[in-house]
SEVO-270979 format. One record per residue: residue in one letter; x, y, z of N, C-alpha, C in turn. Coordinates in nm, 2 decimals, padded with zeros to 4 digits. Example, Ala and Ser with C-alpha at 12.3 -4.5 7.8 and 13.67 -1.06 7.14 Angstrom:
2
site residu:A | npx:01.32 | npy:-00.57 | npz:00.78 | capx:01.23 | capy:-00.45 | capz:00.78 | cpx:01.32 | cpy:-00.33 | cpz:00.78
site residu:S | npx:01.28 | npy:-00.22 | npz:00.71 | capx:01.37 | capy:-00.11 | capz:00.71 | cpx:01.29 | cpy:00.00 | cpz:00.79
***
This chain:
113
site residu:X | npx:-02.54 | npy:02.88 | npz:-00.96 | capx:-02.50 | capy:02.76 | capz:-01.04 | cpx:-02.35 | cpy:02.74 | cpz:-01.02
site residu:X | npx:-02.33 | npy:02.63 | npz:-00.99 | capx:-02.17 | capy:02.59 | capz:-00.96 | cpx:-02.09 | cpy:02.58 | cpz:-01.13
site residu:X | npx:-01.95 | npy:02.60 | npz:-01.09 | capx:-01.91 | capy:02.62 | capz:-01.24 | cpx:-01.86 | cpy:02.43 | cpz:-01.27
site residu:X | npx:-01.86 | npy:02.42 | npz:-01.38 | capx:-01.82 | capy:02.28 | capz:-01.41 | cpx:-01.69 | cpy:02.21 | cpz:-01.39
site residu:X | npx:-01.69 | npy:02.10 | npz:-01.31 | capx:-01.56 | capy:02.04 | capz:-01.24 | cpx:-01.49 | cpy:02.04 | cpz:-01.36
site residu:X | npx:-01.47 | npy:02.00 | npz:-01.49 | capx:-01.40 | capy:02.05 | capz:-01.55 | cpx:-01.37 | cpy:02.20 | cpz:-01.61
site residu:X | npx:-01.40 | npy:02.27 | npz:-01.59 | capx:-01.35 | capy:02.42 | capz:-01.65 | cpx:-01.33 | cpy:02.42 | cpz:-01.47
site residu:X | npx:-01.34 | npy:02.41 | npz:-01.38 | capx:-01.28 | capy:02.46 | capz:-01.20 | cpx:-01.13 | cpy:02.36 | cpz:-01.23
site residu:X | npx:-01.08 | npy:02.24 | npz:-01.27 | capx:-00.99 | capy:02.19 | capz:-01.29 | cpx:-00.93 | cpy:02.26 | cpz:-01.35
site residu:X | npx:-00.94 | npy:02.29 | npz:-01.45 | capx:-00.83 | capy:02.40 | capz:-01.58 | cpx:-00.80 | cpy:02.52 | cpz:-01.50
site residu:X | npx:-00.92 | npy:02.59 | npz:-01.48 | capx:-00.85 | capy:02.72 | capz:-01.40 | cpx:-00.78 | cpy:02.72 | cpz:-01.26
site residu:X | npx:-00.78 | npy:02.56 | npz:-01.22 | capx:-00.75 | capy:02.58 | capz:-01.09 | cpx:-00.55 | cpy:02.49 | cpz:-01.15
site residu:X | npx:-00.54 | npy:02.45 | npz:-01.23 | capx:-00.41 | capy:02.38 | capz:-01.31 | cpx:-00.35 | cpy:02.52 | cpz:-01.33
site residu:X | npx:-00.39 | npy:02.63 | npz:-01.42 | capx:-00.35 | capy:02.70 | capz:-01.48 | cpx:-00.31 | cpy:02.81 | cpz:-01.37
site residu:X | npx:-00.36 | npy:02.81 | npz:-01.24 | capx:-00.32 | capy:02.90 | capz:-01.11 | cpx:-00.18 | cpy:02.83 | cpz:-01.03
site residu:X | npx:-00.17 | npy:02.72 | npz:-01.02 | capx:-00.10 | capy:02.65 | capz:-00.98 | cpx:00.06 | cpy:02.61 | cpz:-01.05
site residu:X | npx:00.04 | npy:02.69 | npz:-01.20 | capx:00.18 | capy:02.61 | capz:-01.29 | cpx:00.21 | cpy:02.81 | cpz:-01.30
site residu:X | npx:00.10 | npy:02.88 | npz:-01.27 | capx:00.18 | capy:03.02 | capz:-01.28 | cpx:00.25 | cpy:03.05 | cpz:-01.11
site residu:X | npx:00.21 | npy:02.96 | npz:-01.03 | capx:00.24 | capy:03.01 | capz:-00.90 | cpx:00.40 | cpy:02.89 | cpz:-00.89
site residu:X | npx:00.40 | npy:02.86 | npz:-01.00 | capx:00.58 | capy:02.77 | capz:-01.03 | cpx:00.54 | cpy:02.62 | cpz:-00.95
site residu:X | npx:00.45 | npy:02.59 | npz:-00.94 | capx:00.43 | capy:02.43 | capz:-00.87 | cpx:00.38 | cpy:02.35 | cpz:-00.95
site residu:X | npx:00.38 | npy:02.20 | npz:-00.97 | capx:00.34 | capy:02.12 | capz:-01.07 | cpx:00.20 | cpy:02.10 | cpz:-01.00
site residu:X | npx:00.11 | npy:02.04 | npz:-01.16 | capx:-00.01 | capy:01.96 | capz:-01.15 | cpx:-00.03 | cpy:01.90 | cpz:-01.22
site residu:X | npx:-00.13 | npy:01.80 | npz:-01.19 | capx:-00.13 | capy:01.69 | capz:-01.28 | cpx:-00.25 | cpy:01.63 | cpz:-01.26
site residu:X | npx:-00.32 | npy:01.62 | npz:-01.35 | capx:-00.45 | capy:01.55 | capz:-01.34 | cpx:-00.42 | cpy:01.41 | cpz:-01.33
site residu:X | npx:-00.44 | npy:01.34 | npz:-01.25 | capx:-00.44 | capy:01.22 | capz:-01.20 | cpx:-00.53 | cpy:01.10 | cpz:-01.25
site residu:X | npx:-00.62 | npy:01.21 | npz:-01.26 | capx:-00.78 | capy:01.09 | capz:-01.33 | cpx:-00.87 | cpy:01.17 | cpz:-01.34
site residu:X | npx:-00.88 | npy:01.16 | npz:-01.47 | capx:-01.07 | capy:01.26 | capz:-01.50 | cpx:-01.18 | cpy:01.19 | cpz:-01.44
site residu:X | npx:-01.24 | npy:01.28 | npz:-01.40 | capx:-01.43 | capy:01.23 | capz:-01.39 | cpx:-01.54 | cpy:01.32 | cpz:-01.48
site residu:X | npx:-01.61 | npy:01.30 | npz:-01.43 | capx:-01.74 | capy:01.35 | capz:-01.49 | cpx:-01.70 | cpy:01.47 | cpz:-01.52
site residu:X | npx:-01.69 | npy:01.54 | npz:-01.64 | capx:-01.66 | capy:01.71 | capz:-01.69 | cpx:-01.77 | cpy:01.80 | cpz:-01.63
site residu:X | npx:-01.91 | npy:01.75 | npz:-01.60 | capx:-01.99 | capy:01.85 | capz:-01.55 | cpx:-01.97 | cpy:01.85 | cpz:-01.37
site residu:X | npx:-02.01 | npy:01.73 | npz:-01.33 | capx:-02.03 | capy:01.73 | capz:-01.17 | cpx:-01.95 | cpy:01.61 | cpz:-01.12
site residu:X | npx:-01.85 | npy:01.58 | npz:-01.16 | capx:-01.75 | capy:01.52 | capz:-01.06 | cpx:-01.67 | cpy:01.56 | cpz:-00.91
site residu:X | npx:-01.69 | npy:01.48 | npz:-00.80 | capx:-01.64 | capy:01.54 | capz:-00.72 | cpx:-01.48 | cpy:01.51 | cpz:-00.75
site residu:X | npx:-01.43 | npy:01.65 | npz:-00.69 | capx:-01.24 | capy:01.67 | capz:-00.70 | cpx:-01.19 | cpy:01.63 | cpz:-00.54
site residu:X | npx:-01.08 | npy:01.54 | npz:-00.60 | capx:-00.98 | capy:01.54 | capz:-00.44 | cpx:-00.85 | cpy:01.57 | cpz:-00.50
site residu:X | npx:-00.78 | npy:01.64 | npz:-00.39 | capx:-00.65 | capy:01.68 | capz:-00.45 | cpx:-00.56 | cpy:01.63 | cpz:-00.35
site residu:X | npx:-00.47 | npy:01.62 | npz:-00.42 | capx:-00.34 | capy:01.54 | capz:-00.31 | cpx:-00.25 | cpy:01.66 | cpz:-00.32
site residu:X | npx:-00.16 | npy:01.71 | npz:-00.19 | capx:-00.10 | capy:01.80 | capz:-00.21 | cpx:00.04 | cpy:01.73 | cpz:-00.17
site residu:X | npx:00.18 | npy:01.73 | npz:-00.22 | capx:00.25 | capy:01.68 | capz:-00.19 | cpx:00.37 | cpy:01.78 | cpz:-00.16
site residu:X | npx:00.47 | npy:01.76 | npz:-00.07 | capx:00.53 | capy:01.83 | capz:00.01 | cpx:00.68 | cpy:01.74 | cpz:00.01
site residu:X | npx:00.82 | npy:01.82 | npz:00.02 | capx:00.91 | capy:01.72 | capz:00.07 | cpx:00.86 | cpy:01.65 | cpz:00.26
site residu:X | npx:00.78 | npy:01.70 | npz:00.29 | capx:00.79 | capy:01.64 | capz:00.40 | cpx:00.66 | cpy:01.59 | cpz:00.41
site residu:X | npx:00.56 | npy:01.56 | npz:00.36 | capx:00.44 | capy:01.53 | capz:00.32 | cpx:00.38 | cpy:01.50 | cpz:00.23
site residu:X | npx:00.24 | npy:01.44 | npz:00.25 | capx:00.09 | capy:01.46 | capz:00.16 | cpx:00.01 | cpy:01.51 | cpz:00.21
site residu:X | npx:-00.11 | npy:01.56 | npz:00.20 | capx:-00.23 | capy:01.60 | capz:00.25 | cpx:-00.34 | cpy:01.60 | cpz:00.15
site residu:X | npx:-00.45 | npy:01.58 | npz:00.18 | capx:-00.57 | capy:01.50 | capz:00.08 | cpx:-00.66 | cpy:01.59 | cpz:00.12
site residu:X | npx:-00.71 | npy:01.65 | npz:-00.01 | capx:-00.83 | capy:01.74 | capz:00.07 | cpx:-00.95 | cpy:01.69 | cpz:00.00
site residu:X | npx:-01.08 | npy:01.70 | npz:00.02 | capx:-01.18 | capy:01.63 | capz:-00.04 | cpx:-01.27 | cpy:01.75 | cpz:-00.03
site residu:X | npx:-01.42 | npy:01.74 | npz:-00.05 | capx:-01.49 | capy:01.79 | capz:-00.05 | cpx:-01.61 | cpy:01.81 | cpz:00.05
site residu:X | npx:-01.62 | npy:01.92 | npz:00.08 | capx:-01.66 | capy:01.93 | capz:00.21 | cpx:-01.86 | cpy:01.96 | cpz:00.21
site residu:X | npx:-01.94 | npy:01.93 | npz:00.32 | capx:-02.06 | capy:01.92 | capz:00.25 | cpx:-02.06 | cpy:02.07 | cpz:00.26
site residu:X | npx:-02.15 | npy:02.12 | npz:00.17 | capx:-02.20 | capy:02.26 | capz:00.20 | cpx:-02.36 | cpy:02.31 | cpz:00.22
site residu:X | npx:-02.37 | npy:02.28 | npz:00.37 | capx:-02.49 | capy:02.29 | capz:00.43 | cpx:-02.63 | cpy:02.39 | cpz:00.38
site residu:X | npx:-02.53 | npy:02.50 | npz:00.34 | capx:-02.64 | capy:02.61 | capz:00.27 | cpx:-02.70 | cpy:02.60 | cpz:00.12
site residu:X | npx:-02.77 | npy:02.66 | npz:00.12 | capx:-02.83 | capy:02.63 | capz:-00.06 | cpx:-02.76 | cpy:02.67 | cpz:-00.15
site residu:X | npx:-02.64 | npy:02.77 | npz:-00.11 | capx:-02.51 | capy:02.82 | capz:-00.20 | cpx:-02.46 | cpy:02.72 | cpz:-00.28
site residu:X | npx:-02.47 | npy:02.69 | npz:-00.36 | capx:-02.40 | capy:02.61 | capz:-00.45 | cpx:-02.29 | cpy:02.64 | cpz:-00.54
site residu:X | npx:-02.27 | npy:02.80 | npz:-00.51 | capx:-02.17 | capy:02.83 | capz:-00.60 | cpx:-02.03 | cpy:02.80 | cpz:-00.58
site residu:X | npx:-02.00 | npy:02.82 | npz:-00.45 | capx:-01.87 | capy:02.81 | capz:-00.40 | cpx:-01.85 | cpy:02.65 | cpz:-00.38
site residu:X | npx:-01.73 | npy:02.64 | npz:-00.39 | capx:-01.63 | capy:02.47 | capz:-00.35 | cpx:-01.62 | cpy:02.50 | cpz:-00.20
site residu:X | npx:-01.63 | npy:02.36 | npz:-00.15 | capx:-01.60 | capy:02.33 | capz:00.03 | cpx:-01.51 | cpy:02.27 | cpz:00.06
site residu:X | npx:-01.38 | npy:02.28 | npz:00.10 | capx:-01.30 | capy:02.16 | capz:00.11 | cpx:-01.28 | cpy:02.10 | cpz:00.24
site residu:X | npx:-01.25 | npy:01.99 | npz:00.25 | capx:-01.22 | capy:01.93 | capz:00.43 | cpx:-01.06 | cpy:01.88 | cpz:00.41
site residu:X | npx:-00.96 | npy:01.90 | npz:00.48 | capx:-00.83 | capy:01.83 | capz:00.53 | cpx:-00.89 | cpy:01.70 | cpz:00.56
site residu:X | npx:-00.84 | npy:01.56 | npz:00.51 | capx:-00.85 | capy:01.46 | capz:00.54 | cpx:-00.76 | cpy:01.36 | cpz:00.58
site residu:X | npx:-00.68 | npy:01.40 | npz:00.49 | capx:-00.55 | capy:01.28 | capz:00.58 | cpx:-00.42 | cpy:01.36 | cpz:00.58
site residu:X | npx:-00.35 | npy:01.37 | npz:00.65 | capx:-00.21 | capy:01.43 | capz:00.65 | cpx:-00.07 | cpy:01.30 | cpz:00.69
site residu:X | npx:-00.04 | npy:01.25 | npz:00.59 | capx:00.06 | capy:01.18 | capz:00.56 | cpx:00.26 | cpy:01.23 | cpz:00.57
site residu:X | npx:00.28 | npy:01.13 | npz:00.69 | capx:00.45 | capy:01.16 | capz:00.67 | cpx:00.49 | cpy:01.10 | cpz:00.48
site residu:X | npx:00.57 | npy:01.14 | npz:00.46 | capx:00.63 | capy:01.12 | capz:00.32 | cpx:00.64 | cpy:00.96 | cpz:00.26
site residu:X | npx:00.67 | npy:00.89 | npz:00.39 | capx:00.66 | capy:00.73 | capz:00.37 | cpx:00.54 | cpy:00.65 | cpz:00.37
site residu:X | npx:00.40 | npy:00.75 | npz:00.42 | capx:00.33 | capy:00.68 | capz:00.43 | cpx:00.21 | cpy:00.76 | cpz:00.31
site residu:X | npx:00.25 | npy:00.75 | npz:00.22 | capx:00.22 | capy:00.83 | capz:00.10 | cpx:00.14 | cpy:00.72 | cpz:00.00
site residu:X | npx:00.19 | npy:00.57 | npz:00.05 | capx:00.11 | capy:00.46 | capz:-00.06 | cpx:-00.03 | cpy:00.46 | cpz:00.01
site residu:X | npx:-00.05 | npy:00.48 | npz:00.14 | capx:-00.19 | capy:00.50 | capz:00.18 | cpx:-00.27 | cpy:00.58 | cpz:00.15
site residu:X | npx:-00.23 | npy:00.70 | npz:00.12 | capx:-00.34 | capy:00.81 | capz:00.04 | cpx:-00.35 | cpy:00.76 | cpz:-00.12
site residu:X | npx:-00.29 | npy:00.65 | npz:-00.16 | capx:-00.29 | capy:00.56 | capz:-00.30 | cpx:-00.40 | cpy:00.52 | cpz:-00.29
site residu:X | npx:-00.39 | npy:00.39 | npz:-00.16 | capx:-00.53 | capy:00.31 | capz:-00.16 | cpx:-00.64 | cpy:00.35 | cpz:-00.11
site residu:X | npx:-00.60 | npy:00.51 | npz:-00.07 | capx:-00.75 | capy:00.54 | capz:-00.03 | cpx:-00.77 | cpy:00.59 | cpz:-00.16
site residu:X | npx:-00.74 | npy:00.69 | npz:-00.26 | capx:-00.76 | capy:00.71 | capz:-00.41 | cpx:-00.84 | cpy:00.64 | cpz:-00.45
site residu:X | npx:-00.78 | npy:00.51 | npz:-00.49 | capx:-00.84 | capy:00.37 | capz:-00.52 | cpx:-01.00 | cpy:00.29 | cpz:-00.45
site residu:X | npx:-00.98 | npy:00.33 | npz:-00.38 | capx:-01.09 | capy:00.26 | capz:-00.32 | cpx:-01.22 | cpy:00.39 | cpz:-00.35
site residu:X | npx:-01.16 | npy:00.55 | npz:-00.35 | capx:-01.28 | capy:00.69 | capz:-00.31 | cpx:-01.34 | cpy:00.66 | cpz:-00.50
site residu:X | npx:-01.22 | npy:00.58 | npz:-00.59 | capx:-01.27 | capy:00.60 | capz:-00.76 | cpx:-01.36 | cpy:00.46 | cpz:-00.78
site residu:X | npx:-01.28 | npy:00.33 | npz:-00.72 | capx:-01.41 | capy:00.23 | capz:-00.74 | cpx:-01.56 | cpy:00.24 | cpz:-00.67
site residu:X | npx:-01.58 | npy:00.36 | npz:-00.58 | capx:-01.71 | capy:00.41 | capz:-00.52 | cpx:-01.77 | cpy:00.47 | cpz:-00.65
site residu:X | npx:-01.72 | npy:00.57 | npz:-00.65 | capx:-01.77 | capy:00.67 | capz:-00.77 | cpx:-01.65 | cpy:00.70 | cpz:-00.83
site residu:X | npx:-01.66 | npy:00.63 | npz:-00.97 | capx:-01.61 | capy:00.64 | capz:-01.14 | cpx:-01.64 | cpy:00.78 | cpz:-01.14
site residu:X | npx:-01.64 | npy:00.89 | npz:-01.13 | capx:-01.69 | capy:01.00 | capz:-01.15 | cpx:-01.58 | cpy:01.10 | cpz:-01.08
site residu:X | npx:-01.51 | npy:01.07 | npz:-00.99 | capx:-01.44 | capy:01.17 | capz:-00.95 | cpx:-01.25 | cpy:01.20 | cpz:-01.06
site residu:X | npx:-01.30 | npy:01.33 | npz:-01.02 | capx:-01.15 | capy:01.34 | capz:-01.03 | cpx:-01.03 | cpy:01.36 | cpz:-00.95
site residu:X | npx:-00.89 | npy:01.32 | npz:-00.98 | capx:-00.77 | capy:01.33 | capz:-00.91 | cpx:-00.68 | cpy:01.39 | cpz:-00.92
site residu:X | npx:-00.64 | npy:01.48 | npz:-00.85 | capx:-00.53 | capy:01.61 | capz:-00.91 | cpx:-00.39 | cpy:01.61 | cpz:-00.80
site residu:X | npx:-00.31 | npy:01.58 | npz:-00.81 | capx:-00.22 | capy:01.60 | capz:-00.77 | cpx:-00.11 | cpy:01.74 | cpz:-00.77
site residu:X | npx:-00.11 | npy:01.81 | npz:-00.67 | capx:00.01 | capy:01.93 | capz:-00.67 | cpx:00.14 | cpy:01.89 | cpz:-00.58
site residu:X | npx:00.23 | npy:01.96 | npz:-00.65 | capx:00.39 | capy:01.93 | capz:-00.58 | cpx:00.42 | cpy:02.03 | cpz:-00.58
site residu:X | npx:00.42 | npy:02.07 | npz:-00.45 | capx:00.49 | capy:02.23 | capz:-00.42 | cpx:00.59 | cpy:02.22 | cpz:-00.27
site residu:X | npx:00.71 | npy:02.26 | npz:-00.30 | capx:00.79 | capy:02.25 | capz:-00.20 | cpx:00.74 | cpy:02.33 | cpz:-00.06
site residu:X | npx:00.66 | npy:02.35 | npz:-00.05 | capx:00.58 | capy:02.48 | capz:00.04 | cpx:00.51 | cpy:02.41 | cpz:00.11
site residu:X | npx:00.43 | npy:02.33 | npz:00.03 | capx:00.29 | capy:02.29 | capz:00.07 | cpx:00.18 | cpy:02.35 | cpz:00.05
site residu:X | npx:00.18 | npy:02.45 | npz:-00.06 | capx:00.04 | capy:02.51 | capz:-00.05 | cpx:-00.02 | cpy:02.42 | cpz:-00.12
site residu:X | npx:-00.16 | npy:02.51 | npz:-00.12 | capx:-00.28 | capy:02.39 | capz:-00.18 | cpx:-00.35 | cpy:02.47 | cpz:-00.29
site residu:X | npx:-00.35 | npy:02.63 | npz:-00.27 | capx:-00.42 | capy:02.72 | capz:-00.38 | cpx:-00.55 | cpy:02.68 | cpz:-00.34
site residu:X | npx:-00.60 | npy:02.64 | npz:-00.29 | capx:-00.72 | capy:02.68 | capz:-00.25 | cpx:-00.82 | cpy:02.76 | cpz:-00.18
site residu:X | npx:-00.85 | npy:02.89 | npz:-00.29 | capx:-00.92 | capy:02.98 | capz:-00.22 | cpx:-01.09 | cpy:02.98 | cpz:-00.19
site residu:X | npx:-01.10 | npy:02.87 | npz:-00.20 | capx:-01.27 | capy:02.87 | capz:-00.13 | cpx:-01.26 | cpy:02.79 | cpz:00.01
site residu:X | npx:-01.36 | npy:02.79 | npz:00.04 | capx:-01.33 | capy:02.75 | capz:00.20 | cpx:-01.30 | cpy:02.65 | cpz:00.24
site residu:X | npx:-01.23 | npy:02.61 | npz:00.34 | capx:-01.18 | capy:02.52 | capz:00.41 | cpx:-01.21 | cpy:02.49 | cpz:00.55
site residu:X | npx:-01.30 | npy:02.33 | npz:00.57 | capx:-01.37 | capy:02.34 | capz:00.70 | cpx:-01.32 | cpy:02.27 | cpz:00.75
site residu:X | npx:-01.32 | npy:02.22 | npz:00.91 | capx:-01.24 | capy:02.14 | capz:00.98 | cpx:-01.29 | cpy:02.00 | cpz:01.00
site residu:X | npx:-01.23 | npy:01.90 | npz:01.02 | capx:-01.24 | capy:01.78 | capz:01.00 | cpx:-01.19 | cpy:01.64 | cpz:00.89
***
């Protein structure tokens, strides 16, 4: 059983403000099964990670996919894509991290595409 997008938000906020980087929930969704996209922001970037499909019947673990990787200026585009991924599905949520590094803290897997 997958844990609930809201309690995976909290613990994944509360990993992120001990590792000294900001977060920010951007927009709630659904507390049980909302899909998460996270914007990661960088002095020299964004990068958008979404949710990746998970072909196996595992349901426990999170999938993530790299989707857009943005120079710094072009940062109002991963906006309107936000906008357009929340008028699809009311349901997701939006988290934003600022880490001078660029990490993303995301320890479940990461697939390409």
């Amino acid at each position: 059983m997958r844990l609930r997008s809201e309690i995976w938000v909290q613990a994944y906020m509360r990993r992120i403000q001990a590792a000294g980087a900001a977060g920010y929930v951007m927009r709630r969704g659904d507390p049980h099964a909302g899909a998460i996209l996270i914007c990661v922001s960088s002095p020299t970037g964004t990068v958008l990670f979404t949710p990746a499909p998970n072909p196996g019947l595992d349901q426990t673990d999170r999938r993530w996919r790299r989707r857009v990787a943005q120079a710094l200026q072009a940062t109002p585009d991963i906006a309107a894509r936000l906008e357009r991924e929340a008028s699809i599905d009311p349901d997701i949520w939006v988290l934003e991290i600022e880490d001078r590094d660029g990490r993303h803290f995301l320890d479940d897997e990461l697939v390409d595409g």
